[in-house]
N, CA, C and O atoms as a DFTB+ gen file, in Angstrom:
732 C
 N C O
     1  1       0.843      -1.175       0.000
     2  2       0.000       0.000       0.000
     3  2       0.876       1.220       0.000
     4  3       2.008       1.181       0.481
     5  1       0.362       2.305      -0.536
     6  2       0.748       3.295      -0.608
     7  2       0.965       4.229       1.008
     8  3      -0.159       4.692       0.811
     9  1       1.256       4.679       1.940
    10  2       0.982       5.598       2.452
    11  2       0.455       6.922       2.601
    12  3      -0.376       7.252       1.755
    13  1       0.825       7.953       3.704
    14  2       0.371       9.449       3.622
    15  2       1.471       9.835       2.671
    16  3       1.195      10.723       1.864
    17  1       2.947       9.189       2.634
    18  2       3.923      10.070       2.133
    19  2       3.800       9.450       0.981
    20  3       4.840       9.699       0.371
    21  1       2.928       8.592       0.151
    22  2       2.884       8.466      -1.183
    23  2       3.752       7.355      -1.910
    24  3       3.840       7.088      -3.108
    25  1       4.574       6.599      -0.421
    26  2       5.802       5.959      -1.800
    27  2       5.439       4.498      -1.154
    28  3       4.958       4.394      -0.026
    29  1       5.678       3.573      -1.861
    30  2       5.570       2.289      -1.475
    31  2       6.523       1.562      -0.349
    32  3       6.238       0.698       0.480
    33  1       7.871       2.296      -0.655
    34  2       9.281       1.987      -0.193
    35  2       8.593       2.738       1.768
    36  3       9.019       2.502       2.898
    37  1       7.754       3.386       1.410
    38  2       7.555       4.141       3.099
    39  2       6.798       3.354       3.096
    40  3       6.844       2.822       4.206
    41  1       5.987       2.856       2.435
    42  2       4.855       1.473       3.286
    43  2       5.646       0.220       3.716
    44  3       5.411      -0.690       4.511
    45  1       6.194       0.378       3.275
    46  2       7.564      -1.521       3.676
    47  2       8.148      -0.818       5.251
    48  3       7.783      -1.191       6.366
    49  1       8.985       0.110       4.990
    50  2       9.231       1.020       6.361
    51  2       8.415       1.131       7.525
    52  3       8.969       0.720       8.545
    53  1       7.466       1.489       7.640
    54  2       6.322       1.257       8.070
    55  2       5.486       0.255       8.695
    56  3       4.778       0.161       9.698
    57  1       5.901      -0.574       7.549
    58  2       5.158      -2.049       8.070
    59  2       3.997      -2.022       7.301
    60  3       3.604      -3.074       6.798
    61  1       3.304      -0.835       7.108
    62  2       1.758      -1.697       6.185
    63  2       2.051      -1.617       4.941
    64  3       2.944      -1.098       4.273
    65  1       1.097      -2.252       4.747
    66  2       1.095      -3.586       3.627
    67  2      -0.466      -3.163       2.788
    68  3      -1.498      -2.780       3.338
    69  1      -0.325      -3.292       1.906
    70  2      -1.643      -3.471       1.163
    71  2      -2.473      -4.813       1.419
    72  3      -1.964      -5.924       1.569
    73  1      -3.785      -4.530       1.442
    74  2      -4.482      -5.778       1.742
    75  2      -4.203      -6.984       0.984
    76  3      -4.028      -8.101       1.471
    77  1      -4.173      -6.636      -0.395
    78  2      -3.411      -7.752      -1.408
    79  2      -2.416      -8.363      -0.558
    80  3      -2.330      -9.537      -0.199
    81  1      -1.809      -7.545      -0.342
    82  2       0.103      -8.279       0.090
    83  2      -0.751      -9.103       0.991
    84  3      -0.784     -10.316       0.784
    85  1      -1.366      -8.651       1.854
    86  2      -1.521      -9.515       3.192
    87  2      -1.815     -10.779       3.085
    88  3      -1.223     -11.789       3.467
    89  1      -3.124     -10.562       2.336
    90  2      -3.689     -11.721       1.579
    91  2      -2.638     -12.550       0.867
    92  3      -2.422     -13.640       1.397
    93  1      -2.075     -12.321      -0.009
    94  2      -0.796     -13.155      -0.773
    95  2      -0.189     -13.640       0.175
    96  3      -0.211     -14.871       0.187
    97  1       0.736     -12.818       1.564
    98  2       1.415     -13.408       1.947
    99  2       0.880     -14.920       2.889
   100  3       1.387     -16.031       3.050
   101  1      -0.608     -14.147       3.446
   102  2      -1.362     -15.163       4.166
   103  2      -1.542     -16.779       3.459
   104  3      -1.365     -17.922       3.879
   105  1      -1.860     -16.350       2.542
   106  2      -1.793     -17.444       1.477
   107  2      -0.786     -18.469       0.971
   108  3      -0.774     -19.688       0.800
   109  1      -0.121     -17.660       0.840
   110  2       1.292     -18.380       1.147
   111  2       1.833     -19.233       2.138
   112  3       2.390     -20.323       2.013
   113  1       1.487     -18.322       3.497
   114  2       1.803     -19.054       4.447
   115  2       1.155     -20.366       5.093
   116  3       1.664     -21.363       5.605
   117  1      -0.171     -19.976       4.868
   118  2      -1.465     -21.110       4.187
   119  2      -0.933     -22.544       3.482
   120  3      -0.610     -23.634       3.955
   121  1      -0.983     -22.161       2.518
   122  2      -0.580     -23.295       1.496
   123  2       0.944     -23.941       1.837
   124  3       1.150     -25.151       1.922
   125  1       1.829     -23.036       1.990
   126  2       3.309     -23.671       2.548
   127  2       3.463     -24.245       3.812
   128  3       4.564     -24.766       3.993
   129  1       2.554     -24.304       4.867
   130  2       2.759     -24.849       5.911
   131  2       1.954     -26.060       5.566
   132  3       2.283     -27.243       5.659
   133  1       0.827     -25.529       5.146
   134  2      -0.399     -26.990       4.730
   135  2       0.774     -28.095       3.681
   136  3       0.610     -29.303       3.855
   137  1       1.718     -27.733       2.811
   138  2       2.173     -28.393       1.855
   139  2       3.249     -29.442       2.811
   140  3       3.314     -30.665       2.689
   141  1       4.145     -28.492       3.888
   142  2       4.891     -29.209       4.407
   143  2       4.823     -30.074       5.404
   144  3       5.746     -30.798       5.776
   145  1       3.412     -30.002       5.991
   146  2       2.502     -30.724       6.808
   147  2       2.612     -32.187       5.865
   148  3       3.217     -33.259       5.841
   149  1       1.690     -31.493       5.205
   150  2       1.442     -33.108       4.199
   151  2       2.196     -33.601       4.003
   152  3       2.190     -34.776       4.369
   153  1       3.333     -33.097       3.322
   154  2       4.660     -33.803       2.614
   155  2       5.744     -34.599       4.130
   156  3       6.403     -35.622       4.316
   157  1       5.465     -33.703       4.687
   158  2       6.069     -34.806       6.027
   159  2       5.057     -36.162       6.501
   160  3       5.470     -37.202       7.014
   161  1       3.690     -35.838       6.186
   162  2       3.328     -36.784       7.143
   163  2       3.095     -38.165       5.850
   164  3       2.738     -39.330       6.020
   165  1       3.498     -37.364       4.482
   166  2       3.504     -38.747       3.750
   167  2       5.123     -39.645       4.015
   168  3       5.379     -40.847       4.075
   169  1       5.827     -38.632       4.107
   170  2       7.598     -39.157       4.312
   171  2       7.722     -39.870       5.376
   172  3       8.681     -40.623       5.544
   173  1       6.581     -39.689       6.389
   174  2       6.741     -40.599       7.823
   175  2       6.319     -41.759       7.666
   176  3       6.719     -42.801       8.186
   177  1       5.105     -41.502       6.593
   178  2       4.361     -43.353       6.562
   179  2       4.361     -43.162       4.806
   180  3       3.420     -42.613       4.232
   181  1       4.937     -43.423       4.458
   182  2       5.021     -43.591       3.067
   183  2       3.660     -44.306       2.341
   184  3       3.335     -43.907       1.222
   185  1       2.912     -45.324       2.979
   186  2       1.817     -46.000       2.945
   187  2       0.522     -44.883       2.656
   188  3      -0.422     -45.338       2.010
   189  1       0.459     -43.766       3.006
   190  2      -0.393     -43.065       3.444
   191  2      -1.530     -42.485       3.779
   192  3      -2.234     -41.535       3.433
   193  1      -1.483     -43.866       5.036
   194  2      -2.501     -44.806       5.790
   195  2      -2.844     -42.957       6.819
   196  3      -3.920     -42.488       7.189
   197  1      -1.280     -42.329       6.983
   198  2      -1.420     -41.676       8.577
   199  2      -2.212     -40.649       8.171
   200  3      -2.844     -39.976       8.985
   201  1      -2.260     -40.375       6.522
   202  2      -2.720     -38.804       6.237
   203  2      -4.167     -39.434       6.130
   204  3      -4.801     -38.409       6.382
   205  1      -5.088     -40.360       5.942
   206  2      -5.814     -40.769       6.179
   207  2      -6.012     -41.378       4.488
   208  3      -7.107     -41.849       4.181
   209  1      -5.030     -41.333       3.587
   210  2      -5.411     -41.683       2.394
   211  2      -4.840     -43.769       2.416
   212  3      -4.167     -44.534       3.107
   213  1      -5.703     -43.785       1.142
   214  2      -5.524     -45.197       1.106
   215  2      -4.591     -45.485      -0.407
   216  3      -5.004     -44.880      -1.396
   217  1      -3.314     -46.425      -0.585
   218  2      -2.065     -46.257      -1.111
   219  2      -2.514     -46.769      -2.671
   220  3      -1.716     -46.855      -3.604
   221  1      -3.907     -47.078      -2.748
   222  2      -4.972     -47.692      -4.131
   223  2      -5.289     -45.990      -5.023
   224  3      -5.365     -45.921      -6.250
   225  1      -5.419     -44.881      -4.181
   226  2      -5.274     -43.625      -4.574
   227  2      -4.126     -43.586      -5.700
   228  3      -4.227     -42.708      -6.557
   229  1      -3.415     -44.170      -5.735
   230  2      -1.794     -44.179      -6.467
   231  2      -1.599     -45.125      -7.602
   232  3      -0.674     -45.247      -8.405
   233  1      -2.722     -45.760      -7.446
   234  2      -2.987     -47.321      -8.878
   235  2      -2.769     -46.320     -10.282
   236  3      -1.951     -46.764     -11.087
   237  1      -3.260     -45.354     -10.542
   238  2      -2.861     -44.783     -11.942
   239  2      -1.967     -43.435     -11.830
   240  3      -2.119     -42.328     -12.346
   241  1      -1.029     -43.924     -11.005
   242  2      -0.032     -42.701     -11.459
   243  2       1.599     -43.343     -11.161
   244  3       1.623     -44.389     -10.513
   245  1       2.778     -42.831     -11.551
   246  2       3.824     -43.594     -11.768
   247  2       4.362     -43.658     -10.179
   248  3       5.481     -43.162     -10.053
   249  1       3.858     -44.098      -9.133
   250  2       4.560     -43.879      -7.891
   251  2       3.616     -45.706      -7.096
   252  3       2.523     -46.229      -7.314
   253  1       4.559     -45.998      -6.374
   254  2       4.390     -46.970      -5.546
   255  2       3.803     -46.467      -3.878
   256  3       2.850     -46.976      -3.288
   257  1       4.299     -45.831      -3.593
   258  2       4.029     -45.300      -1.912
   259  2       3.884     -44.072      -2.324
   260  3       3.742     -43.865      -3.529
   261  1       3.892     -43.130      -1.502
   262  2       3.676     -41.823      -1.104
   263  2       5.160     -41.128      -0.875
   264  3       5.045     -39.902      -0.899
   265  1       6.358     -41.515      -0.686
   266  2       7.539     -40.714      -1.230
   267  2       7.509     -39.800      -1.904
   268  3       7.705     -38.696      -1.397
   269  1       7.220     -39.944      -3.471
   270  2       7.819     -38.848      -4.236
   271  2       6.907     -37.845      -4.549
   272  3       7.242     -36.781      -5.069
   273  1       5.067     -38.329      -4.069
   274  2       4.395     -36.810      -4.075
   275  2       5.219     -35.975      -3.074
   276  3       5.691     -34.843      -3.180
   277  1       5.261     -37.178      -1.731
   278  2       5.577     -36.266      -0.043
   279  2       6.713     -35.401      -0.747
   280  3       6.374     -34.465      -1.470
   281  1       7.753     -35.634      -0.592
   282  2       8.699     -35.146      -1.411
   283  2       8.285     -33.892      -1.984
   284  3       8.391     -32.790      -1.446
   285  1       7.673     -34.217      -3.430
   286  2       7.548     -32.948      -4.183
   287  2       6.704     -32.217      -3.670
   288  3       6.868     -31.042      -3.998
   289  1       5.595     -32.446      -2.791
   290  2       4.618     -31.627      -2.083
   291  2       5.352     -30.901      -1.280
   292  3       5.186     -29.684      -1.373
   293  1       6.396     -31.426      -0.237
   294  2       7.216     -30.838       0.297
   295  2       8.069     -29.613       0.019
   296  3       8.023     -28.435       0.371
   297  1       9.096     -30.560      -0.970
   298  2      10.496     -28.972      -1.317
   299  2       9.797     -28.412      -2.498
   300  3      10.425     -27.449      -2.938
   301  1       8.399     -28.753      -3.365
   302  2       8.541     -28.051      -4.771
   303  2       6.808     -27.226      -4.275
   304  3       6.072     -26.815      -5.173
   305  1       6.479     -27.130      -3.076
   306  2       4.965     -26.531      -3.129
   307  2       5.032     -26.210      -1.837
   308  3       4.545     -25.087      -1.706
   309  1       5.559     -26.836      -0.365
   310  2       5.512     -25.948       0.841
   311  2       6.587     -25.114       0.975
   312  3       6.408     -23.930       1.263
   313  1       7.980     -25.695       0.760
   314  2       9.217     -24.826       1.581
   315  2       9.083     -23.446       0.863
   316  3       8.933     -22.431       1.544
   317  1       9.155     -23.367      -1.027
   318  2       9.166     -22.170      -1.327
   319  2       8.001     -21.105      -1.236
   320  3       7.987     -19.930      -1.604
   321  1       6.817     -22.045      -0.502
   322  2       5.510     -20.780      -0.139
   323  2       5.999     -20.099       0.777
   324  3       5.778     -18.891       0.868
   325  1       6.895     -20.890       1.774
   326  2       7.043     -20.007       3.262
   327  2       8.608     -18.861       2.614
   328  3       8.834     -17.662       2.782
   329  1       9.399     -19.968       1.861
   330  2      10.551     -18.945       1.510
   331  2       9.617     -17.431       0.609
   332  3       9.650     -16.241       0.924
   333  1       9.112     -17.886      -0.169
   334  2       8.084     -16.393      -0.938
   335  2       7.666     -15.557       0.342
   336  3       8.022     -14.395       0.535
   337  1       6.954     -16.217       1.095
   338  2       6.128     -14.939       1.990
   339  2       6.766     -13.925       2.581
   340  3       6.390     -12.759       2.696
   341  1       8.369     -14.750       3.183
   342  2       9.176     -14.071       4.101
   343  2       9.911     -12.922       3.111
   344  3      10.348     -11.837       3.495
   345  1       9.929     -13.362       1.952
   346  2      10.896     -12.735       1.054
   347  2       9.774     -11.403       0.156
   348  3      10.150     -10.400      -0.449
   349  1       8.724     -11.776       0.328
   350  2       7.571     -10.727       0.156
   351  2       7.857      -9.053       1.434
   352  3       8.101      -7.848       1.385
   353  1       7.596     -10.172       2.413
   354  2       7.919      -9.320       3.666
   355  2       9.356      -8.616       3.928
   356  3       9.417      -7.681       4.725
   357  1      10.295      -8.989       3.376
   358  2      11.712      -8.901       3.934
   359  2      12.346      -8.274       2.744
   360  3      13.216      -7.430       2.961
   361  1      12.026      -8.574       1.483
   362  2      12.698      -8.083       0.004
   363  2      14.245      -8.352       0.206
   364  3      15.146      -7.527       0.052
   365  1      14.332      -9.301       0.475
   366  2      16.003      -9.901       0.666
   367  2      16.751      -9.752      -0.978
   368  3      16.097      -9.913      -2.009
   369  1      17.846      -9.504      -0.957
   370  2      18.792      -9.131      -2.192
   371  2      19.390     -11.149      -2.727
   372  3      20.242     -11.748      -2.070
   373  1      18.999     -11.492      -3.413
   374  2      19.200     -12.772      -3.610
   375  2      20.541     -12.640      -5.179
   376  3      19.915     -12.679      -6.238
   377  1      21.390     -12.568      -5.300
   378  2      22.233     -12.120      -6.314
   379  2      21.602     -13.021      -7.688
   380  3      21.059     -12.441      -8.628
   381  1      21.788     -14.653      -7.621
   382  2      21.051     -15.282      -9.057
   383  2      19.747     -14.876      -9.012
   384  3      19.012     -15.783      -9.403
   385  1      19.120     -13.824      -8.676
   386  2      17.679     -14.357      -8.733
   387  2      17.407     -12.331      -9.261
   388  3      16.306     -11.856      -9.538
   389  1      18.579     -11.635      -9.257
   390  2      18.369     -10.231      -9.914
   391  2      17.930     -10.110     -11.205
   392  3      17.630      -9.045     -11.744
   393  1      17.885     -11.417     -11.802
   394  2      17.598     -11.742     -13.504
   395  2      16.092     -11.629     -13.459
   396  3      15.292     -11.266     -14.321
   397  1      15.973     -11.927     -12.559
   398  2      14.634     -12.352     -12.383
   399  2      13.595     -10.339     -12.515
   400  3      12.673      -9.832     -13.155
   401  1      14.810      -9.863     -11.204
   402  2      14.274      -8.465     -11.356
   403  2      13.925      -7.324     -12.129
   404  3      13.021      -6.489     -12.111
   405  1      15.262      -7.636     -13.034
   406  2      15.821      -6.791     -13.571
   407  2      14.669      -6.924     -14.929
   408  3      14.168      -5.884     -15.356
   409  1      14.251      -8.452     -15.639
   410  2      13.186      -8.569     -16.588
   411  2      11.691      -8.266     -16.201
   412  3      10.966      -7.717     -17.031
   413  1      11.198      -8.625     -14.915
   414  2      10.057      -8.165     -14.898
   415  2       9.875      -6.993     -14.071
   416  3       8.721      -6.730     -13.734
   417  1      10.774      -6.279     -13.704
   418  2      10.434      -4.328     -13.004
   419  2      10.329      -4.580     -11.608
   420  3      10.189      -3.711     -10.747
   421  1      10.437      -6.345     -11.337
   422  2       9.681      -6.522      -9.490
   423  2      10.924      -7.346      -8.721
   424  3      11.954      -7.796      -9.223
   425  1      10.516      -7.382      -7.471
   426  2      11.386      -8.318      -6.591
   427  2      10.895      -9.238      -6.988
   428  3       9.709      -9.287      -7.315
   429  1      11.830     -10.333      -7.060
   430  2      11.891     -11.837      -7.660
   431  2      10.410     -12.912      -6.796
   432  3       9.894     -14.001      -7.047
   433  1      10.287     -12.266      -6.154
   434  2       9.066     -12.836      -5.168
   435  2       8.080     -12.535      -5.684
   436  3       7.084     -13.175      -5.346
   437  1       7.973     -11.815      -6.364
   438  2       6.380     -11.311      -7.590
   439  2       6.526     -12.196      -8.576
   440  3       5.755     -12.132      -9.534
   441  1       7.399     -13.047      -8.534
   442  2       7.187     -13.803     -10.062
   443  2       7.012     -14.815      -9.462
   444  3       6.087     -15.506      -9.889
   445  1       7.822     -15.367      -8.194
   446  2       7.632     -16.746      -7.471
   447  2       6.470     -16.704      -7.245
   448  3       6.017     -17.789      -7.610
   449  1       5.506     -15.945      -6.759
   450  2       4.381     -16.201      -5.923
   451  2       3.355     -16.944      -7.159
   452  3       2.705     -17.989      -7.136
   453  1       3.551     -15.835      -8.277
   454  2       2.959     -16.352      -9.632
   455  2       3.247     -17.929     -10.326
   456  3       2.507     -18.832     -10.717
   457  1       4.328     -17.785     -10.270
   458  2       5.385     -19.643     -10.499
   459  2       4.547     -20.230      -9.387
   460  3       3.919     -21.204      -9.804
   461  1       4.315     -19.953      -8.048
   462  2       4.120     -21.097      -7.603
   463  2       2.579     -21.566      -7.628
   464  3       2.067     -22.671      -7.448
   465  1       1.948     -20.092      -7.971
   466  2       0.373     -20.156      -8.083
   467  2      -0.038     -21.034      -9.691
   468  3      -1.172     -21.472      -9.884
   469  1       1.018     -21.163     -10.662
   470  2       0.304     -21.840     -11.508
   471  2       1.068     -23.344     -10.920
   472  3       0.439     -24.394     -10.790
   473  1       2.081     -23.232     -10.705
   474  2       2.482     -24.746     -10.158
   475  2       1.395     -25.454      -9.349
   476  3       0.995     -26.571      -9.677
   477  1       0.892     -24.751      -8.219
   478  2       0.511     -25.845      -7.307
   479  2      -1.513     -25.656      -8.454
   480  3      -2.365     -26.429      -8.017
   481  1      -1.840     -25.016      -9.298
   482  2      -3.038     -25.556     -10.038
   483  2      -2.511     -26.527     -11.168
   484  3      -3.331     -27.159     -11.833
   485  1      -1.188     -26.652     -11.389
   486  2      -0.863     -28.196     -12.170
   487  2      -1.351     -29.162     -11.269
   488  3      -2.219     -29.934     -11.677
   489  1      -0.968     -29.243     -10.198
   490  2      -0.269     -29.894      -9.054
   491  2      -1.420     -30.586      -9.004
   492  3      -1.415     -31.802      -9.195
   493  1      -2.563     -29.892      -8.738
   494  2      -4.310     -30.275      -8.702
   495  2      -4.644     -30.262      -9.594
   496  3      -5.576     -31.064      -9.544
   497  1      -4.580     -29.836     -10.720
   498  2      -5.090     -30.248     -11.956
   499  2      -4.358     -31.755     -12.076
   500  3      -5.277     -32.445     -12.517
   501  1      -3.418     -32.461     -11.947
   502  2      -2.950     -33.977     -12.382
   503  2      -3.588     -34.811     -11.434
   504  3      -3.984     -35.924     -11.780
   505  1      -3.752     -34.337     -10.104
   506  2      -4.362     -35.096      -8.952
   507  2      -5.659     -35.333      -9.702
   508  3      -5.777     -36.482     -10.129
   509  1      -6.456     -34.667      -9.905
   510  2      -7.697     -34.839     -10.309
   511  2      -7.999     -35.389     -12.154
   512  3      -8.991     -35.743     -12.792
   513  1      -6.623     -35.212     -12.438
   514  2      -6.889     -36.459     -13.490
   515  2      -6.311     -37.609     -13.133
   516  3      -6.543     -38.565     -13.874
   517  1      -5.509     -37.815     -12.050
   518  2      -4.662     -39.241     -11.155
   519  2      -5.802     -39.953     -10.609
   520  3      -6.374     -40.887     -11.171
   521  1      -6.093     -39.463      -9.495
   522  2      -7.043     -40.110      -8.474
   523  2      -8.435     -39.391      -8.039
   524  3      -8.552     -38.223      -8.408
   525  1      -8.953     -39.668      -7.679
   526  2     -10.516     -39.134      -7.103
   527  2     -10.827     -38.122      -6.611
   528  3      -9.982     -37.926      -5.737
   529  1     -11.817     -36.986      -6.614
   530  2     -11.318     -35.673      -6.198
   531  2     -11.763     -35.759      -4.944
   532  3     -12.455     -36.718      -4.603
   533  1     -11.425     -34.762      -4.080
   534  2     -11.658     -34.375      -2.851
   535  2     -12.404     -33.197      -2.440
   536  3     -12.596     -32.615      -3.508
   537  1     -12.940     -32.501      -1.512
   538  2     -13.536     -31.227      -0.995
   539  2     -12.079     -30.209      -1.158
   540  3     -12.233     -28.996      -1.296
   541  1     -10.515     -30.889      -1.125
   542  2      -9.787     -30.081      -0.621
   543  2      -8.684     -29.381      -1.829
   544  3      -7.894     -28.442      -1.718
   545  1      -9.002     -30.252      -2.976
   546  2      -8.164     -30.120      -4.576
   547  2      -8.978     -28.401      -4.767
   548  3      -8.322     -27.359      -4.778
   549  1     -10.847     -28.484      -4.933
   550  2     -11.181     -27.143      -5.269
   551  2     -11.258     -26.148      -4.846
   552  3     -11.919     -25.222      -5.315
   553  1     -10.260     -26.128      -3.379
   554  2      -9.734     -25.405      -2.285
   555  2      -8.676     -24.712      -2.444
   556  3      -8.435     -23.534      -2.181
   557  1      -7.786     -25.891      -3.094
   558  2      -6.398     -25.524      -3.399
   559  2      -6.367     -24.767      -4.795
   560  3      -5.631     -23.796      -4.971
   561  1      -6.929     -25.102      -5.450
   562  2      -6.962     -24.561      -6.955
   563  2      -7.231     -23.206      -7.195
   564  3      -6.868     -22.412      -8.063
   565  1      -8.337     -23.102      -5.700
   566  2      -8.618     -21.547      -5.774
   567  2      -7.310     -20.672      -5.348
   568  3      -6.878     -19.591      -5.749
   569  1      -6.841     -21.647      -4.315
   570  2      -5.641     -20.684      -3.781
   571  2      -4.666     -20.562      -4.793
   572  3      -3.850     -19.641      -4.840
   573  1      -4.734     -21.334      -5.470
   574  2      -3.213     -21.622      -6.720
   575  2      -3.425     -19.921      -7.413
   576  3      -2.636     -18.982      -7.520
   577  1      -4.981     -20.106      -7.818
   578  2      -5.163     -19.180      -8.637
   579  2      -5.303     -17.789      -8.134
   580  3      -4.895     -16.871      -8.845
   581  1      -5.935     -17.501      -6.772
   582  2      -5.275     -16.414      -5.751
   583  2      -3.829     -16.020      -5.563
   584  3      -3.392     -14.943      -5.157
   585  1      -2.962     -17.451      -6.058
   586  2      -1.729     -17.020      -5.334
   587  2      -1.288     -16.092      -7.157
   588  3      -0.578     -15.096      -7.299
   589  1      -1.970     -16.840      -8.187
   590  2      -1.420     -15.758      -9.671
   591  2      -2.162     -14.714      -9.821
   592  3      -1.862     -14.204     -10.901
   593  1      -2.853     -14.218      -9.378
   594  2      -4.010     -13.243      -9.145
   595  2      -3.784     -11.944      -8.692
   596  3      -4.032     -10.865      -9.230
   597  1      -3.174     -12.272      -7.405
   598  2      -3.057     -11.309      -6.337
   599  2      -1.434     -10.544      -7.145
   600  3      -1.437      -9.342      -7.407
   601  1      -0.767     -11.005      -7.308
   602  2       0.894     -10.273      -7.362
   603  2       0.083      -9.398      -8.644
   604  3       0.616      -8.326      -8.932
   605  1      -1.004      -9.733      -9.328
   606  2      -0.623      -8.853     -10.623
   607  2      -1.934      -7.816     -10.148
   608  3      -2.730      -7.847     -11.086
   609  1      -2.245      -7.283      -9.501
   610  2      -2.978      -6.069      -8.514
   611  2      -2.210      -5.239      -8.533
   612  3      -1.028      -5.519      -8.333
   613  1      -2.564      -4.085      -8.751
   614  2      -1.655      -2.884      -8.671
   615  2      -1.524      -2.375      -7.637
   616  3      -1.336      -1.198      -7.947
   617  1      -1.481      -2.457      -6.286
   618  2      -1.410      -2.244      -5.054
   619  2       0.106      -3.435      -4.762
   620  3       1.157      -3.189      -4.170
   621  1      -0.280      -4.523      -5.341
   622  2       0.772      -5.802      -4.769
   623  2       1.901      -5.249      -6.079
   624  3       3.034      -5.028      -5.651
   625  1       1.778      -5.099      -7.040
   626  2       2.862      -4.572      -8.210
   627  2       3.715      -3.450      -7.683
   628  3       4.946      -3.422      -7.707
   629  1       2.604      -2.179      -7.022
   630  2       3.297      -1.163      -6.854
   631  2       4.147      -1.466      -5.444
   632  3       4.967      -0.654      -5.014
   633  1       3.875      -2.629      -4.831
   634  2       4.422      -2.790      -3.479
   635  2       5.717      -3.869      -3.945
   636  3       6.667      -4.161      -3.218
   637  1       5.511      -4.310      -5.180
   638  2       6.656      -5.224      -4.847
   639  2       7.650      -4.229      -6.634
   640  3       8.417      -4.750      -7.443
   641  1       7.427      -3.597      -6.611
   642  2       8.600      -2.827      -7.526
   643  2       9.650      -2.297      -7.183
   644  3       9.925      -1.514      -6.274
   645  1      10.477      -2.975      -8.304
   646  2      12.154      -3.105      -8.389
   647  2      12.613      -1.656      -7.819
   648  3      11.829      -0.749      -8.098
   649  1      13.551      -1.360      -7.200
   650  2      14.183      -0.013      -7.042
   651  2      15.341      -0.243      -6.964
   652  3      15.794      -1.357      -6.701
   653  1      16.045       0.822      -7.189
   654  2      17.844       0.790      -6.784
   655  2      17.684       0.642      -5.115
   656  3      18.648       0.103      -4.572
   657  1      16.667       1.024      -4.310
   658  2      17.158       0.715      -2.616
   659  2      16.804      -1.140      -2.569
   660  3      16.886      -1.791      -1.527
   661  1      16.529      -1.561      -3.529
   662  2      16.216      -2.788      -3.198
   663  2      17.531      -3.521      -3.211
   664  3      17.710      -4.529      -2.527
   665  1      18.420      -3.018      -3.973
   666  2      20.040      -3.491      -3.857
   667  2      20.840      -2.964      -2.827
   668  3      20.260      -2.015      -2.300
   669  1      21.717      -3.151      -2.428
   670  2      22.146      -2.604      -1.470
   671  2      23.578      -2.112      -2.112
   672  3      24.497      -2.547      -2.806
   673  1      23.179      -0.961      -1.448
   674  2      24.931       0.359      -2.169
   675  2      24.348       0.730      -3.967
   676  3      25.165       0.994      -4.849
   677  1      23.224       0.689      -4.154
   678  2      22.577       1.384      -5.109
   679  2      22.080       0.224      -5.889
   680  3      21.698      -0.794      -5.312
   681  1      22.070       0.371      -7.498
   682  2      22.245      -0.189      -8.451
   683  2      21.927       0.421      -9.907
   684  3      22.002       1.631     -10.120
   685  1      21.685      -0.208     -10.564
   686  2      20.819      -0.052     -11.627
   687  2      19.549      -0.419     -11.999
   688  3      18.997      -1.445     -11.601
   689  1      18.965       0.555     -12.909
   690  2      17.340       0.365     -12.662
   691  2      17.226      -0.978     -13.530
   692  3      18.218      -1.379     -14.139
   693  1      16.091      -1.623     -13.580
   694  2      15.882      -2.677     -14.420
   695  2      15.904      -2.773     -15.997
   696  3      15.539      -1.742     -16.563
   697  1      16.303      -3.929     -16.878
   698  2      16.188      -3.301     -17.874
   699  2      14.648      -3.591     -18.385
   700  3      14.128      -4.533     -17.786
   701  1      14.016      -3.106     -19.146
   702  2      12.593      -2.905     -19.679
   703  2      12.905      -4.099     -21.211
   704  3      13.863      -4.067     -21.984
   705  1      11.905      -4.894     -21.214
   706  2      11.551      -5.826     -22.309
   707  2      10.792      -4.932     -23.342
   708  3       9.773      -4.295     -23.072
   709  1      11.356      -4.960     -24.444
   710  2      10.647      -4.270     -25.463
   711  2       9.104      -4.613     -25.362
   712  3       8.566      -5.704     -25.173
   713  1       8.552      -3.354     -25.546
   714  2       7.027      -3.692     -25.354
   715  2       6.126      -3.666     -24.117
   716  3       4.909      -3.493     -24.051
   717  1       7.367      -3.963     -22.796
   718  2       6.719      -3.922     -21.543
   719  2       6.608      -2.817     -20.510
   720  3       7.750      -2.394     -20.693
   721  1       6.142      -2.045     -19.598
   722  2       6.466      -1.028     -18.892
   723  2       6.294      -0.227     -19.595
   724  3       6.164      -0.272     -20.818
   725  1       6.262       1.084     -18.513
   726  2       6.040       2.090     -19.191
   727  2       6.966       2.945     -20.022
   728  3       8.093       2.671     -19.611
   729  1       7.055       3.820     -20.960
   730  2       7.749       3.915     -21.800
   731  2       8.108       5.283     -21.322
   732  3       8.935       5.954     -21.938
């Protein structure tokens, strides 16, 4: 959100946040704890008898036990929701990940949140052509699509745009993709 003094960089200072952000980050934190929940409690019983599912759920898809969803539910759909939120909140300087900035005008966390919002509606979109649906797939799908939704709000855009204070000891502004930004 914007503040009284008008700049986004004084709303981070500050502490508030646009309702978007909140929401995104909530969401995030939502889905990444819910992901790493799951993904542990399939890695504990691989069977996954404990999450209350039955291991016949898995007859048409390339996996024997519950490993390599737990797994990918785990490091590829919870850890980086919670790494996004903090990095929403924190705008940490990540050096490989300035590519990221420098092409789309934003902190690299405006594109993750988006990456991970169409990832985890693959994620449920294959479940629900794998195995049987649940109350909790058209739950998630919404959030997938909340989580690509929300970063492209102009409240969450103007809050997560690139600046030279976002580097530390200055930098350079981003470069602009022909065609994109304002001119």
């Amino acid at each position: 959100a914007v503040n009284a003094t008008g700049s986004a960089a004084a709303s981070r200072r500050t502490g508030r946040r646009a309702p978007a952000t909140r929401w995104l980050v909530g969401l995030l934190v939502f889905q990444g704890l819910g992901a790493l929940g799951g993904g542990l409690t399939f890695l504990l019983d691989r069977s996954g008898r404990l999450a209350g599912l039955s291991p016949e759920l898995l007859v048409r898809t390339p996996f024997d036990d519950f490993l390599w969803p737990g797994l990918l539910l785990a490091l590829g759909l919870g850890m980086p929701a919670v790494v996004l939120a903090v990095a929403i909140l924190r705008r940490p300087v990540v050096g490989p990940l300035m590519w990221v900035e420098r092409h789309s005008g934003h902190h690299w966390s405006w594109a993750g949140s988006i990456a991970l919002g169409a990832g985890l509606m693959a994620w449920i979109g294959v479940q629900v052509w794998l195995i049987e649906v649940s109350w909790l797939q058209p739950v998630m799908f919404a959030v997938g699509a909340a989580l690509v939704g929300l970063p492209l709000t102009p409240s969450v855009r103007r809050e997560l745009r690139w600046s030279t204070r976002s580097v530390r000891g200055g930098g350079e502004p981003p470069r602009r993709l022909a065609g994109h930004g304002p001119r």
